[in-house]
C-alpha positions as CSV (number, residue, x, y, z in Angstrom):
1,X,121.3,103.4,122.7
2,X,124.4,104.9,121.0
3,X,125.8,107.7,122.6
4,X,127.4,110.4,121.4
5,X,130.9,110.3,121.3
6,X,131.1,110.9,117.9
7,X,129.8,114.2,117.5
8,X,130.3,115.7,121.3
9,X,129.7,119.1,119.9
10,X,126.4,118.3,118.7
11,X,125.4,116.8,122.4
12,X,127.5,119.9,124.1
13,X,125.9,122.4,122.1
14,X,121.8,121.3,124.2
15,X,120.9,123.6,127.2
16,X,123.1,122.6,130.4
17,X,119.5,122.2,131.8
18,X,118.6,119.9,128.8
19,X,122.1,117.9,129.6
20,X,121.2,117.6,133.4
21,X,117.5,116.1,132.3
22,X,119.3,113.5,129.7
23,X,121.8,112.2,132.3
24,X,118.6,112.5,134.8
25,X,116.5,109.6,132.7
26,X,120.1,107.4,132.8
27,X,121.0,108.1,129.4
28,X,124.2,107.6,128.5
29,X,123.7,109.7,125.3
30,X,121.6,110.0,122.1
31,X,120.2,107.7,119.7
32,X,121.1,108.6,116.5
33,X,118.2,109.9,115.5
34,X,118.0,112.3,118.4
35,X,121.8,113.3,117.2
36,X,120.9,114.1,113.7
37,X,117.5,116.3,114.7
38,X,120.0,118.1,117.1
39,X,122.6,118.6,114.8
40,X,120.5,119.7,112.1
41,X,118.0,122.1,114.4
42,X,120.7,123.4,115.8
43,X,123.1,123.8,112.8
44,X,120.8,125.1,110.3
45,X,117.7,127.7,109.4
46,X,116.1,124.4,107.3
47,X,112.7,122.7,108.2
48,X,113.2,119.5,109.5
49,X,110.9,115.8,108.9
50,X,111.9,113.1,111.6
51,X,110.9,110.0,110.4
52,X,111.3,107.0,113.0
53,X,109.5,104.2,114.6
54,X,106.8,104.4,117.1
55,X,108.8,104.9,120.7
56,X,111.9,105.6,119.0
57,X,112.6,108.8,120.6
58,X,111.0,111.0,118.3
59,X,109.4,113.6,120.6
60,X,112.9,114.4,122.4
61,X,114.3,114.5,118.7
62,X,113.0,117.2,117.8
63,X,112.3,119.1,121.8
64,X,115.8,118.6,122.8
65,X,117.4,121.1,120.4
66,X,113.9,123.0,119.9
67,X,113.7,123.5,124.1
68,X,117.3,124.8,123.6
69,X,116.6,127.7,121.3
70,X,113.9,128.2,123.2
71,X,115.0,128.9,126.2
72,X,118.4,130.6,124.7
73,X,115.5,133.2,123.0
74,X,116.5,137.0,123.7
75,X,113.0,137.9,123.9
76,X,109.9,136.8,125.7
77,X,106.7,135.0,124.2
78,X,105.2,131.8,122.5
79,X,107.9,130.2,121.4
80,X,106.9,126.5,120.1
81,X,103.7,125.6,118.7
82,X,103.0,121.6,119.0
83,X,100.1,120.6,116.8
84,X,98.3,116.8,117.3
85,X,95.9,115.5,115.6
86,X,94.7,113.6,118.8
87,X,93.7,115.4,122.7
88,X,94.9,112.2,123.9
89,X,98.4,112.8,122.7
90,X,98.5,116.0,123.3
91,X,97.9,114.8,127.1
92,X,100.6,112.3,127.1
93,X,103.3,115.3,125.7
94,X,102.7,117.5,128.1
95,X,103.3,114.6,130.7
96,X,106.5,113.5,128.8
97,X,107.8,117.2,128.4
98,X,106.6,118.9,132.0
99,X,109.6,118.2,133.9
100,X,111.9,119.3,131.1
101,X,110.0,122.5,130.5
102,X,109.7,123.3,134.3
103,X,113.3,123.2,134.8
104,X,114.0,125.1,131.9
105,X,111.7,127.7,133.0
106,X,109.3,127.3,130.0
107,X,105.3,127.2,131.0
108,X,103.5,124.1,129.1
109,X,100.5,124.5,127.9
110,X,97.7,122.4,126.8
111,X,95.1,124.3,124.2
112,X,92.2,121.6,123.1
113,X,88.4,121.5,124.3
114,X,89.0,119.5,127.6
115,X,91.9,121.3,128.7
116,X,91.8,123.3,132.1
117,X,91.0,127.0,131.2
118,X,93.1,128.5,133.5
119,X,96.7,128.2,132.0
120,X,95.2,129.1,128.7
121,X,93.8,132.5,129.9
122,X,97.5,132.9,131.8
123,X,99.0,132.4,128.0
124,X,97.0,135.1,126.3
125,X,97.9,137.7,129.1
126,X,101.3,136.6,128.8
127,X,102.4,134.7,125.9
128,X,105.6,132.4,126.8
129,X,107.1,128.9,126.4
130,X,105.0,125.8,124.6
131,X,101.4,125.2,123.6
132,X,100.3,121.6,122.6
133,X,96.9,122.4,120.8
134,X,95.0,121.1,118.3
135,X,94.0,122.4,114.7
136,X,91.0,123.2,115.7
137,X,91.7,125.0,118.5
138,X,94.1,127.5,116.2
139,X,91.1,127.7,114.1
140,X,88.8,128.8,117.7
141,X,91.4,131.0,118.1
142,X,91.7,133.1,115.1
143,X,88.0,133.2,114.8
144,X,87.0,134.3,118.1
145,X,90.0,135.7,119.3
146,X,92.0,137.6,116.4
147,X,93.5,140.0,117.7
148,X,94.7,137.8,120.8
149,X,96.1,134.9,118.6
150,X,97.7,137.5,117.0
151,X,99.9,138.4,120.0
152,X,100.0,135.2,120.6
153,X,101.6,133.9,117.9
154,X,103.9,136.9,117.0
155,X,106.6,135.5,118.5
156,X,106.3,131.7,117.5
157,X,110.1,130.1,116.6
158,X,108.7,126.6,115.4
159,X,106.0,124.7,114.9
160,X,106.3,121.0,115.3
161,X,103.5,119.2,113.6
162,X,103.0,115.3,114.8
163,X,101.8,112.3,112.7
164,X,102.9,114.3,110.0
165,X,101.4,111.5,107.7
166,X,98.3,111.9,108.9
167,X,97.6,115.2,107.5
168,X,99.0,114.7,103.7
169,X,95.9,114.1,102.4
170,X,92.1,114.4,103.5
171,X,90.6,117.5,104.5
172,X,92.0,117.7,107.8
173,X,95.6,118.2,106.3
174,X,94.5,121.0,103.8
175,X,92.8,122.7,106.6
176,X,95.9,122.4,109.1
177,X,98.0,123.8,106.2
178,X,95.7,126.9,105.8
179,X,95.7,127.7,109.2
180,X,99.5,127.4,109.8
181,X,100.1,129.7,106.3
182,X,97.8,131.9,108.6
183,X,99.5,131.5,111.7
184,X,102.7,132.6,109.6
185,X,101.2,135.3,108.7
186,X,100.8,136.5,111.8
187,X,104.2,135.9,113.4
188,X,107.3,138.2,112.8
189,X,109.1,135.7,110.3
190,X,108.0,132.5,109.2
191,X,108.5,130.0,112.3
192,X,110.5,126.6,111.0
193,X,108.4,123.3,110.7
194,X,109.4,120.3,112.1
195,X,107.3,117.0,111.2
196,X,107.0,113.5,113.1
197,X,106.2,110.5,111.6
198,X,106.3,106.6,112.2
199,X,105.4,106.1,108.3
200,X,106.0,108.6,105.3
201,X,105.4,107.1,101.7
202,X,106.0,110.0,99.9
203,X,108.5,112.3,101.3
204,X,108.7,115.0,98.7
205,X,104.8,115.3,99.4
206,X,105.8,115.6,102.9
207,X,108.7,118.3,101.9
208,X,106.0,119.9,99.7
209,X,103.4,120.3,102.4
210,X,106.1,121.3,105.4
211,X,107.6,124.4,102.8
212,X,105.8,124.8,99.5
213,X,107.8,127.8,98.7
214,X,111.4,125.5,99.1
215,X,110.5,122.3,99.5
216,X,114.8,121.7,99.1
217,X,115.0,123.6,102.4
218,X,113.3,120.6,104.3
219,X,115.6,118.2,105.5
220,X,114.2,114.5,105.9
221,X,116.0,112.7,108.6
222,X,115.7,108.8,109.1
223,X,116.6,106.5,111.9
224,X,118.0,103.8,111.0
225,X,116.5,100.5,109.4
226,X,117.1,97.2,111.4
227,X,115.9,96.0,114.8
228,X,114.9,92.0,116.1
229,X,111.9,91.9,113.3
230,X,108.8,91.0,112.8
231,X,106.7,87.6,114.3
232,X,103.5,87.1,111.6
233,X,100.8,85.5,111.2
234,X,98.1,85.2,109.1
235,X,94.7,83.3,110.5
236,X,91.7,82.3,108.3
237,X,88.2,81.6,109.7
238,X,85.2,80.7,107.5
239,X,81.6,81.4,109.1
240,X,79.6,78.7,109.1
241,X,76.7,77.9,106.8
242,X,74.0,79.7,108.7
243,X,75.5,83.2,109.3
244,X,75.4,86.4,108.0
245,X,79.0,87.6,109.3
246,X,77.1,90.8,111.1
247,X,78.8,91.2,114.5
248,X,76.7,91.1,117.1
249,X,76.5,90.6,120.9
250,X,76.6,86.9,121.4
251,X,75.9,84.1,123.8
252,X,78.5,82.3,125.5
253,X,79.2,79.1,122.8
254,X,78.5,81.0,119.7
255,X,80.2,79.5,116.4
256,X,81.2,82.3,114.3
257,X,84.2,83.1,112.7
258,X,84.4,86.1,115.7
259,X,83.7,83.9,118.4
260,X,86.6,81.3,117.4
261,X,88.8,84.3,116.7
262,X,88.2,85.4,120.4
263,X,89.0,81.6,121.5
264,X,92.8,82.1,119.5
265,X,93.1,85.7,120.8
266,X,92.1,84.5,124.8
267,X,94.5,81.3,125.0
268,X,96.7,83.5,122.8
269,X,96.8,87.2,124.6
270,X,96.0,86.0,128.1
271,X,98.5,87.3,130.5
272,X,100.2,89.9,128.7
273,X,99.5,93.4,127.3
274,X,98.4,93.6,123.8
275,X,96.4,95.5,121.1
276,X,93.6,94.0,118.7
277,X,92.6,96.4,116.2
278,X,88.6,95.5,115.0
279,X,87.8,98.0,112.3
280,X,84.1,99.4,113.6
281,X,82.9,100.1,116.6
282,X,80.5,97.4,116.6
283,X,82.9,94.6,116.1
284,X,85.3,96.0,118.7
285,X,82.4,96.1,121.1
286,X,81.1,92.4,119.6
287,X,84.5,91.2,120.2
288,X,85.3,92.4,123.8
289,X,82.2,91.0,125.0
290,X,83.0,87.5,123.8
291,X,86.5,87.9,125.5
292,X,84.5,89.1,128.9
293,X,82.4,86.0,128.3
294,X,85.6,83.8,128.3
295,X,87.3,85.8,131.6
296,X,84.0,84.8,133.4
297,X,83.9,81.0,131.7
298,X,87.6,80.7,133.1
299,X,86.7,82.4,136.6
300,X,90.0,84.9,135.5
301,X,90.6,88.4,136.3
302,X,88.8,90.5,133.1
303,X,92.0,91.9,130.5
304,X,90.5,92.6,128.0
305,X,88.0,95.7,127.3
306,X,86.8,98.1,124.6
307,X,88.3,101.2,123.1
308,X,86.6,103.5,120.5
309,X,85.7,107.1,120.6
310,X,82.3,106.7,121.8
311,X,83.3,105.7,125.1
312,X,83.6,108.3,127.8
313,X,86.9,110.0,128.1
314,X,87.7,108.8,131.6
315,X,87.3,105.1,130.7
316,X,89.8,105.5,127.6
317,X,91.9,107.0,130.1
318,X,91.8,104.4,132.5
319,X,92.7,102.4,129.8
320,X,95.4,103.7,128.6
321,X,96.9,104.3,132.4
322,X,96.5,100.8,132.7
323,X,98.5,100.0,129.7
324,X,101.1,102.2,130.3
325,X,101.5,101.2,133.4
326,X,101.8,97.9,132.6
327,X,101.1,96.4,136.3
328,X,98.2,94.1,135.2
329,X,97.6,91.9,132.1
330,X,95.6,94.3,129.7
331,X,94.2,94.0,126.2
332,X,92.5,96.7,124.2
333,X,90.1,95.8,121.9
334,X,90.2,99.1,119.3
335,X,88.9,101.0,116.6
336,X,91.7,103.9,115.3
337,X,91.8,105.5,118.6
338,X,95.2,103.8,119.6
339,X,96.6,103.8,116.1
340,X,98.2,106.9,116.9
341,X,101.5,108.3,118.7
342,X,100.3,107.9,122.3
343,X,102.5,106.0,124.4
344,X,101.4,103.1,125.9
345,X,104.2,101.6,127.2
346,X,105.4,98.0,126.5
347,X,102.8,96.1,123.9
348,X,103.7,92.2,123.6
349,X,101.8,91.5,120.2
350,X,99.5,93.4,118.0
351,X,96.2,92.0,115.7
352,X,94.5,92.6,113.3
353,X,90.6,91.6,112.5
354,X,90.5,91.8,108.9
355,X,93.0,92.2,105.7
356,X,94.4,95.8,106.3
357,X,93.1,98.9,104.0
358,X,96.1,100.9,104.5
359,X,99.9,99.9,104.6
360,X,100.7,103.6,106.5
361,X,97.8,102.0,109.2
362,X,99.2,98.5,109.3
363,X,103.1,100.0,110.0
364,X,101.8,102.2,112.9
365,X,99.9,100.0,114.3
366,X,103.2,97.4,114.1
367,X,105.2,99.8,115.4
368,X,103.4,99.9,119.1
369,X,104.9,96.3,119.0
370,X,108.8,95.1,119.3
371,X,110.1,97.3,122.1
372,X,113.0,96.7,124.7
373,X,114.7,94.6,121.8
374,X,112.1,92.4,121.5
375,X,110.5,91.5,118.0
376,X,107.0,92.7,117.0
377,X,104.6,90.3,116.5
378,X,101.3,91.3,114.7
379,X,98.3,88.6,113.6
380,X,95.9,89.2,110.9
381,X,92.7,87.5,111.1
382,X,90.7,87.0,108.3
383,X,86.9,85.7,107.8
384,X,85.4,84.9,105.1
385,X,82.4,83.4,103.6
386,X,80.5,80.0,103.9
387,X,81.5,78.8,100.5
388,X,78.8,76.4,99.2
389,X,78.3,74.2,96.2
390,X,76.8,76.5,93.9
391,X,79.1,80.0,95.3
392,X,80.1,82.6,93.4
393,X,83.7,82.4,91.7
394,X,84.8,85.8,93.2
395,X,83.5,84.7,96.7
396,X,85.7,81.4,95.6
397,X,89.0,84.0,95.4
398,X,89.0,84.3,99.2
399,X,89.5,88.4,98.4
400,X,89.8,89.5,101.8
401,X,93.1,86.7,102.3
402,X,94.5,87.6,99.4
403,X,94.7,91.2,100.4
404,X,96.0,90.0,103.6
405,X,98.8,88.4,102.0
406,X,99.6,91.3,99.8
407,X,100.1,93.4,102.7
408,X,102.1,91.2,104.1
409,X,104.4,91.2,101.3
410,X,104.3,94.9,101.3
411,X,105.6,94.9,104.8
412,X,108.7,92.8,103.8
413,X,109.7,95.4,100.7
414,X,108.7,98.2,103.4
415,X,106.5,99.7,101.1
416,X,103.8,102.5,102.0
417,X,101.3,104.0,99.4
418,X,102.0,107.4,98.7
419,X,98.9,110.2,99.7
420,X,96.6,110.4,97.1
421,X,94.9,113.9,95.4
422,X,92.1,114.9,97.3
423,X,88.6,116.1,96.4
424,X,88.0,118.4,99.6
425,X,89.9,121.1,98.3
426,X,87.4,123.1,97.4
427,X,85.4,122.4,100.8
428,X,88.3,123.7,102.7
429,X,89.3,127.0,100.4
430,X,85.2,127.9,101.4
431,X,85.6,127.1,104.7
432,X,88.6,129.0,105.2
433,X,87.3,131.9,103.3
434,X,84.5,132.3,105.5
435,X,87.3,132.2,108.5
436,X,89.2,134.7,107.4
437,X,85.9,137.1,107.1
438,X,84.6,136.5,110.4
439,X,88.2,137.3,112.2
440,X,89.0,139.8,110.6
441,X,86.4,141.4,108.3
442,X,85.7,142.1,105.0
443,X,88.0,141.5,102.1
444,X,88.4,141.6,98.7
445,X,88.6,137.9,96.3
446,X,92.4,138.9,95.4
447,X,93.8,139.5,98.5
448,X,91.6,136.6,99.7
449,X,93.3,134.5,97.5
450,X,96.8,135.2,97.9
451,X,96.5,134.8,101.6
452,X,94.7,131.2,102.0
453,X,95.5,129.6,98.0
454,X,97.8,131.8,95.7
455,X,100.7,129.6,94.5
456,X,102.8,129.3,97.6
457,X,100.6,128.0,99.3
458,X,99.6,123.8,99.7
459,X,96.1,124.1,99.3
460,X,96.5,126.2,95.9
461,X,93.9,126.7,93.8
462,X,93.7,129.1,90.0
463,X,92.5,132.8,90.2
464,X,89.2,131.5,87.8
465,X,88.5,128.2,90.1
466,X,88.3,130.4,93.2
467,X,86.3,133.0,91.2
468,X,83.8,130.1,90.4
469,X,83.7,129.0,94.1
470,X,83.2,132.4,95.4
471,X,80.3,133.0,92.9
472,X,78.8,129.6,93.6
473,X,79.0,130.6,97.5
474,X,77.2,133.6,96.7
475,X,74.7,132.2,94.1
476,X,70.4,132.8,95.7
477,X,69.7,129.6,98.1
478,X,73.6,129.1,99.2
479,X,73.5,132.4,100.7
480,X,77.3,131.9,102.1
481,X,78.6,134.9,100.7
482,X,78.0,138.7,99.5
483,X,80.2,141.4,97.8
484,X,79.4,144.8,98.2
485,X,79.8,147.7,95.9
486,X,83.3,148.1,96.8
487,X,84.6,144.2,96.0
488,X,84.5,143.4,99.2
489,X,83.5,139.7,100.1
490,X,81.1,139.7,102.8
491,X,79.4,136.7,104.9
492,X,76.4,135.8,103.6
493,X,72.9,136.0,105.1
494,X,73.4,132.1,106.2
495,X,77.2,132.3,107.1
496,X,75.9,135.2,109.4
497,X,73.9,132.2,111.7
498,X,76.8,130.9,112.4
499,X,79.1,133.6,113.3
500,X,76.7,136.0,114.5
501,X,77.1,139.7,115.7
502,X,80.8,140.1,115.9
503,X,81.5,139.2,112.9
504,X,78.7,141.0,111.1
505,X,79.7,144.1,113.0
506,X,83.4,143.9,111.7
507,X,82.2,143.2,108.1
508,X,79.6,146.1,108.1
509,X,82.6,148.5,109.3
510,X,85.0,147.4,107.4
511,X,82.0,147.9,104.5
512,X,81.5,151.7,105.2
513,X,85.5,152.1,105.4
514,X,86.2,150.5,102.2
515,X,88.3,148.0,104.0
């Protein structure tokens, strides 16, 4: 860790209290990465994209100086909005960031569906400090409680959005961009963004999406390239003649390319803690039970064990404790649901079941690998067909290797695909639409517009394109929307079954006041 000798006025310039927590966790200063966010939050009005490696001090990149201006605010409210795309990071913030926020005096609060209710009702009676939440939990709010999310978020100084590169394309991003343009809206100057990511491939997407308006005014900060490296390898299994590939529970013995794959991975992982990625939920669970099966075989203590979100959330959580922790040997066998930022603490190795569809995946996935100087190791394992006499010459290609390969060779030039354009736009411009009816009534298509997709906007979309959509909402049998004699776009008939009473009450009144 470099400290910060260099720029002392950057590191001086933090909260004392912020200073007292630093030299608290034995610091003896700032990565660099931590000193540019600081510098740059602290020195400027510009949006800010931090773009480092998983466990590379990311989250205290951009808290340190944001906790600062936070608790040097004049005035009292919300002051920093955290959005996740995940409840489980969300969880392992507010455990990273409770002891700085209690001593600066700053109440934490987590917003998502299995969050305590208590603290939340304490921050709509009195707004104050940092809320982790969710995107759908801003969209809860502004639906059911408008004019409460409006005092809420009057105040709001930044919003830090994590996994930034999670949300560039799909409609999960274009919805999170609608309901931050409405959250700014809503407070009394636009709050500054600040984005996280391990992997970005396209950062003037990522400037685009953080500040449509000036996309120059975002300032994309990198840590530094380098680091022990990478450990690879590449493993091939062919299923023999009489299978079909389909991962299945099997008995103890089984042949299959899985079965040998759990044979490398148990004389492989055994003893250390580690992450195997499987794709689908059924070979994760096909794949854990052969690794039981070997545990009991071996007459060993069990390490490794499933992780997918259809398991209950208390045994993802023991889980993930018992990674953190890192006391006993542990494996988890996942789908996506570890891909993400939460900490885990120190991983040994990580693999792969399957060539990689995505190089933004395969990097964050590498990166919960190689910490404490260490280099990260990562093995892909690849099956493919029974190739017999007569077999097909694209089966003959070994497809599924190749692709492997390729990534590989992507990894070495460091290259990650850029977000492509996305087909949900119109799904979300409706759905938003809708939203903005039932929180806060009536309205007419212009205004309508301007506030979810005029031109400044990320999710923008042409005066005649959202006319169409707007009649095609309306159109007998979709029933989504009405307009009365006065312009005004009303929920339709069917829209009404899903917000009902409040919302038809506001749209009726706004109706006979003409908005």
């Amino acid at each position: 860790m470099s400290t910060s000798a260099s720029e002392p006025s950057t590191y001086d310039r933090l909260h004392p209290e912020v200073l007292r927590w630093i030299r608290h966790q034995g610091w003896s200063g700032l990565r660099e990465i931590q000193d540019q966010a600081a510098r740059t939050i602290l020195g400027s009005e510009d949006d800010v994209i931090i773009m480092a490696d998983t466990a590379s001090g990311k989250t205290e990149a951009a808290f340190l100086p944001l906790l600062t201006l936070a608790a040097n605010a004049q005035t009292k409210g919300l002051r920093l909005l955290y959005v996740s795309p995940l409840k489980a990071l969300i969880n392992d913030q507010h455990r990273r960031l409770e002891d700085l926020c209690e001593r600066l005096g700053l109440p934490l609060t987590r917003w998502h569906g299995d969050a305590p209710q208590g603290p939340k009702t304490r921050l709509l009676r009195a707004p104050a400090g940092v809320a982790l939440i969710t995107p759908e939990s801003i969209e809860a709010l502004l639906l059911r409680r408008p004019s409460e999310a409006a005092g809420l978020f009057r105040g709001v100084l930044a919003v830090v959005v994590d996994e930034l590169h999670a949300f560039l394309q799909g409609p999960r991003g274009l919805h999170l961009a609608s309901l931050l343009r409405r959250v700014d809206r809503l407070a009394e100057r636009r709050p500054r963004r600040v984005g996280l990511s391990a992997t970005l491939g396209d950062a003037e997407l990522a400037r685009s999406w953080v500040n449509k308006v000036s996309p120059e005014r975002v300032a994309v900060l990198r840590a530094a390239a380098g680091g022990p490296g990478v450990r690879l390898q590449v493993r091939g299994y062919e299923e023999p003649p009489d299978s079909e590939g389909i991962d299945e529970i099997a008995e103890d013995g089984a042949e299959d390319a899985l079965s040998r794959i759990a044979d490398h991975l148990f004389a492989n992982l055994r003893g250390s803690n580690n992450l195997v990625f499987g794709g689908s939920r059924r070979t994760v669970e096909a794949l854990a039970d052969r690794l039981r099966q070997r545990c009991e075989r071996a007459r060993v203590p069990e390490e490794f064990f499933p992780h997918h979100g259809s398991l209950s959330k208390e045994l993802r959580e023991t889980l993930e404790t018992r990674l953190k922790e890192g006391v006993l040997p542990t494996t988890a066998v996942a789908t996506t649901t570890l891909e993400l930022g939460i900490d885990l603490g120190s991983v040994t190795s990580v693999a792969q079941i399957g060539a990689p569809r995505s190089m933004a995946g395969l990097k964050q996935r590498l990166g919960r690998s190689g910490r404490r100087g260490k280099p990260a190791v990562l093995r892909i394992y690849v099956r493919e067909k029974h190739l017999a006499a007569d077999a097909d010459q694209l089966d003959r290609l070994r497809l599924d290797t190749a692709r492997a390969v390729a990534c590989v060779r992507l990894l070495q030039e460091n290259w990650v695909e850029s977000a492509r354009s996305d087909p949900s736009l119109a799904t979300v411009v409706l759905h938003q639409t809708l939203s903005l009816i039932a929180s806060g009534g009536a309205v007419k298509p212009g205004p309508a517009r301007k506030a979810l997709a005029g031109p400044d906007s990320f999710i923008e979309m042409a005066p005649g394109d959202y006319a169409d959509l707007l009649r095609g909402a309306a159109r007998s049998g979709v029933d989504l929307l009405e307009q009365s004699s006065q312009g005004l776009l009303m929920l339709g008939s069917r829209a009404r079954g899903w917000w009902p009473d409040a919302t038809s009450t506001r749209s009726s009144r706004a109706t006979r006041s003409g908005g």
